[in-house]
C-alpha positions as CSV (number, residue, x, y, z in Angstrom):
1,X,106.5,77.5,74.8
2,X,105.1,77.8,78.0
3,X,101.9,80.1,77.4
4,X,101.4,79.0,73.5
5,X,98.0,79.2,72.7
6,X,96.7,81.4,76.1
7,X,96.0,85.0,75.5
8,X,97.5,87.6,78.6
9,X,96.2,91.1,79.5
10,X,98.9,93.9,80.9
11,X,97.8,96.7,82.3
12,X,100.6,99.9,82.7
13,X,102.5,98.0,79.9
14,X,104.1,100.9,78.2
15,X,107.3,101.0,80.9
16,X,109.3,99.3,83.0
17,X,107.5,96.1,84.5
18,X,104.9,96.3,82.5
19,X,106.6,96.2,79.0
20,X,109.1,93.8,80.1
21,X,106.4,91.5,81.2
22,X,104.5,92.1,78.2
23,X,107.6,91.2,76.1
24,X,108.3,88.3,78.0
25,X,104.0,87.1,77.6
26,X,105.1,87.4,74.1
27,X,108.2,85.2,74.1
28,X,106.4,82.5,75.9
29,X,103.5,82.1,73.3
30,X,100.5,84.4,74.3
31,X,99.1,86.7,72.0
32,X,99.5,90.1,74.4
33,X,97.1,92.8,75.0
34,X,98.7,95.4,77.2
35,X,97.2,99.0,78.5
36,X,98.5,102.7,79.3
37,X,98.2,106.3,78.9
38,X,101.2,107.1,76.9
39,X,100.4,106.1,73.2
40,X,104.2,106.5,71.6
41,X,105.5,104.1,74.3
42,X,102.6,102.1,73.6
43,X,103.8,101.5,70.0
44,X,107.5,101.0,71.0
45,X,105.9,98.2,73.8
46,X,104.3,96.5,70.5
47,X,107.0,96.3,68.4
48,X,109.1,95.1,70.6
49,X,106.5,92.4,71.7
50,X,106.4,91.4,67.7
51,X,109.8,91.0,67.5
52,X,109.1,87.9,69.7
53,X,107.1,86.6,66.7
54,X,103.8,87.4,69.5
55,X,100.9,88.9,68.0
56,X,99.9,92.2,70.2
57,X,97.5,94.7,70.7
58,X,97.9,98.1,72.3
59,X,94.8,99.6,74.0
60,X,94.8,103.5,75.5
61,X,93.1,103.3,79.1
62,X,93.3,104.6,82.4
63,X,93.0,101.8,84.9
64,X,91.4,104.3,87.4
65,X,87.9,104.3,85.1
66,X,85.6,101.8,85.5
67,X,84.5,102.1,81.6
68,X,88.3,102.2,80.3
69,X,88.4,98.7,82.4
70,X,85.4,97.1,81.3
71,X,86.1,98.3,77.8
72,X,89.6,96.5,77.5
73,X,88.9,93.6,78.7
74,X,86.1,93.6,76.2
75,X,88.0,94.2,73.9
76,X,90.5,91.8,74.4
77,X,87.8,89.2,74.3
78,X,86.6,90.3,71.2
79,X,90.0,90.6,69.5
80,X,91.3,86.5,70.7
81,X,88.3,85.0,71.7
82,X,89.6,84.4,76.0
83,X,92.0,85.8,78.7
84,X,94.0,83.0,80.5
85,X,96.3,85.6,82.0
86,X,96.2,88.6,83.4
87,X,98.7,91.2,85.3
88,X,97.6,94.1,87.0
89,X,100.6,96.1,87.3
90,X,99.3,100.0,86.6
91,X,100.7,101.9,89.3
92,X,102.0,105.3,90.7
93,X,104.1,106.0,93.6
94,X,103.6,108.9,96.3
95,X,106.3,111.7,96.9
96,X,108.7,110.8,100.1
97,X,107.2,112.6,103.2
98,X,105.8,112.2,106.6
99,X,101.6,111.6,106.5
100,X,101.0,114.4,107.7
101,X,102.4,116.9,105.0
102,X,101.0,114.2,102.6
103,X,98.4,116.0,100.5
104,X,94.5,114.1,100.3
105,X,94.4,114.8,96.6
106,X,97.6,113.0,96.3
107,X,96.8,110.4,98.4
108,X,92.6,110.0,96.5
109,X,94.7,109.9,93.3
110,X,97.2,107.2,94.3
111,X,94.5,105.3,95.6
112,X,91.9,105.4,92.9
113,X,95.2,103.8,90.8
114,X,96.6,101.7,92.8
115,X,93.9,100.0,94.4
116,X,90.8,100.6,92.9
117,X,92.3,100.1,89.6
118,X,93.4,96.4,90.5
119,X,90.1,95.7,92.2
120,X,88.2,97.0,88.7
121,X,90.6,94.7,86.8
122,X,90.0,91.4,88.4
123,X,86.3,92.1,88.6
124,X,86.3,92.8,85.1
125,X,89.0,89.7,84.1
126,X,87.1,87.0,86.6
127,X,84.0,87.5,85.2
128,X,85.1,86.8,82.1
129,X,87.7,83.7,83.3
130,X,84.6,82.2,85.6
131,X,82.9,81.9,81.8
132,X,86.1,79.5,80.7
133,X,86.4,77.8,84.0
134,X,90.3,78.9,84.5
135,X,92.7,81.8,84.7
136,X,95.5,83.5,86.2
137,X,96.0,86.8,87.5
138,X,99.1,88.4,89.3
139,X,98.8,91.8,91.0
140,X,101.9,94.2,91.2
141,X,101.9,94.7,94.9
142,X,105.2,95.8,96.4
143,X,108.0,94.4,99.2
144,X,106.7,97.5,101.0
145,X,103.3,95.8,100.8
146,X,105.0,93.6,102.8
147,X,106.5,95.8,105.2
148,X,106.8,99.5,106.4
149,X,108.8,102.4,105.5
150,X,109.3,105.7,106.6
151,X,107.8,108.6,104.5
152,X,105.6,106.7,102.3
153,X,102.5,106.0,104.0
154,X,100.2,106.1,101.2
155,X,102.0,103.8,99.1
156,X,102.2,101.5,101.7
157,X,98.7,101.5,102.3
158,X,97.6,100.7,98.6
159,X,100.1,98.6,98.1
160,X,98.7,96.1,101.7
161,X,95.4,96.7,99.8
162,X,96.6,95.0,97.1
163,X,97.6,91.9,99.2
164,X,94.5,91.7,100.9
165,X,92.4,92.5,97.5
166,X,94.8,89.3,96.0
167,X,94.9,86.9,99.2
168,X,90.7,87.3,99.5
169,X,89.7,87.2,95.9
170,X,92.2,84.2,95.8
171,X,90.3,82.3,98.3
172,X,86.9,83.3,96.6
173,X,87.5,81.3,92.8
174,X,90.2,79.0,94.4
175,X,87.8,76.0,93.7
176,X,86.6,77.6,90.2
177,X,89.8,77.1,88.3
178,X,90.8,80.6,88.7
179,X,94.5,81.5,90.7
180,X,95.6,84.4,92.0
181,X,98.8,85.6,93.2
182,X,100.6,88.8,94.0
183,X,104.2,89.7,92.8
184,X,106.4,92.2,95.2
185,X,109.0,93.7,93.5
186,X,111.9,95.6,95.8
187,X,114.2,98.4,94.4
188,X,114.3,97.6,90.7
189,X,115.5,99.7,87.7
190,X,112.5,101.6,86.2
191,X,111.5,105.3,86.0
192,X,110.0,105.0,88.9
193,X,113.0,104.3,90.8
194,X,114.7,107.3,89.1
195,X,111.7,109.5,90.2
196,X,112.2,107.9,93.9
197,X,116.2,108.2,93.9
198,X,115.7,112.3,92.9
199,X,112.9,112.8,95.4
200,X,115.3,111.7,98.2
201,X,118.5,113.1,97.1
202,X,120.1,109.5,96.8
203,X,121.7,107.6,94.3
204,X,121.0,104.5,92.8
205,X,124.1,103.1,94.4
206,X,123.0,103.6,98.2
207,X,119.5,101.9,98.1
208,X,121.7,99.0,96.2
209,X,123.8,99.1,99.7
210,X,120.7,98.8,101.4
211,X,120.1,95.2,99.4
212,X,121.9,92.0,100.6
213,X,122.3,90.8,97.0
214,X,123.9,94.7,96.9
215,X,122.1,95.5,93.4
216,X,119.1,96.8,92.1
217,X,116.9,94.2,90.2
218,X,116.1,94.3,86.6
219,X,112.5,94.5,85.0
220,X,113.1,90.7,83.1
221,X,114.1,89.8,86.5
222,X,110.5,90.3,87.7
223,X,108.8,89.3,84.6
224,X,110.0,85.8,84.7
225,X,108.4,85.6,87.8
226,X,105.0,86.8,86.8
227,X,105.1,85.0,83.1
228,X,105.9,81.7,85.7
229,X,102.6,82.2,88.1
230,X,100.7,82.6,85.3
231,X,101.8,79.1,83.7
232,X,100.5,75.8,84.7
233,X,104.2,75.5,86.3
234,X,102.3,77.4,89.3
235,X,99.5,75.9,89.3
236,X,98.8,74.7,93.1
237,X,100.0,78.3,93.9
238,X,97.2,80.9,94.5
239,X,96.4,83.8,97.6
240,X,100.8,84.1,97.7
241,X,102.8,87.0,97.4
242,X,106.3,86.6,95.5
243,X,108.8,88.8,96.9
244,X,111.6,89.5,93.7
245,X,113.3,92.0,96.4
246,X,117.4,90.4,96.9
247,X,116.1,89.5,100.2
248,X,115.1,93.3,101.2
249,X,112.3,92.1,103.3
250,X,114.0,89.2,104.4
251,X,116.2,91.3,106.4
């Protein structure tokens, strides 16, 4: 099994992405610590993760607090002894509008998530992967952290913070044993994408005709990915982003 024996941290791992890759941690070997908010999806995400024959533990934590960060990976450390891997994947989206009818609240709170929670995890991971001499962490960035589009500034933003938050910290512990990478996931089939599609009066079906595969990716689809950059199969990879997008960006 690729990851037997390594222990992985998942933050936002009570949905989409985030269980999925959780899950698949579990099916590769780790023993899986994962984070959210919403405690009854927590326990769902674990016993699905046990199913896998992986051990698990679910912690309750916002990954906009600095003390809910410290204290999980803390407690991970205390529950398996290291953290090999680690995927940063808590996130929220913004409503579709132009910037300026985008609300500062809304855009603080997006923020203080999306990018100020990844920048809390990997302090709070490296230090503690700097102490073992390795580690790998993947950030959930986005294809539009790649490019632009219309009506979602503020995502946009946070998620280009993210790639320069992974590219620079990447080139900070490259010679210390420690990699790190960013995934970019385009239209995939989560909630989120269900909240997106009903903000904008679309369907599912017309961002897939936006695609050149023509489909909407699936979480395992993206997980696979992640669960590979955070083996020793990646392991002269660090400071990239993976687009997982059916060649969205690429077109």
């Amino acid at each position: 099994m690729m990851l037997k024996n390594k222990v992985a941290l998942v933050t936002g791992g009570t949905s989409g992405i985030g269980r999925a890759t959780a899950i698949t941690f579990g099916a590769a070997g780790a023993k899986v610590v994962f984070s959210g908010r919403r405690d009854i999806e927590g326990e769902d995400t674990a016993k699905l993760i046990r199913e896998t024959g992986a051990e698990c533990l679910y912690v309750h934590s916002d990954a906009s607090k600095e003390e809910d960060i410290k204290a999980l990976v803390q407690k991970t450390v205390a529950t398996y002894g290291r953290l090999d891997c680690a995927f940063n994947n808590a996130g929220v989206e913004s409503l579709v509008k132009p910037l300026h009818e985008q609300s500062i609240e809304e855009f603080d709170n997006l923020m203080a998530i999306n990018v100020r929670g990844v920048f809390l995890c990997m302090k709070y991971e490296i230090e503690q992967m700097l102490t073992q001499g390795s580690g790998a962490i993947v950030n959930s960035s986005s294809g539009v952290g790649l490019i632009g589009l219309p009506g979602s500034s503020p995502y946009v933003a946070s998620k280009h913070a993210v790639m320069g938050l992974t590219r620079s910290a990447a080139l900070d512990y490259a010679q210390q044993g420690i990699r790190i990478n960013a995934v970019n996931p385009g239209f995939i089939a989560t909630e989120m994408i269900d909240r997106i599609v009903a903000d904008i009066r679309s369907t599912a079906d017309n961002l897939a005709s936006t695609v050149p595969m023509r489909r909407i990716g699936q979480v395992d689809e993206v997980a696979q990915a992640i669960v590979f950059l955070c083996s020793d199969a990646a392991s002269y990879i660090t400071g990239q982003p993976l687009a997982i997008d059916g060649g969205y960006t690429a077109s």
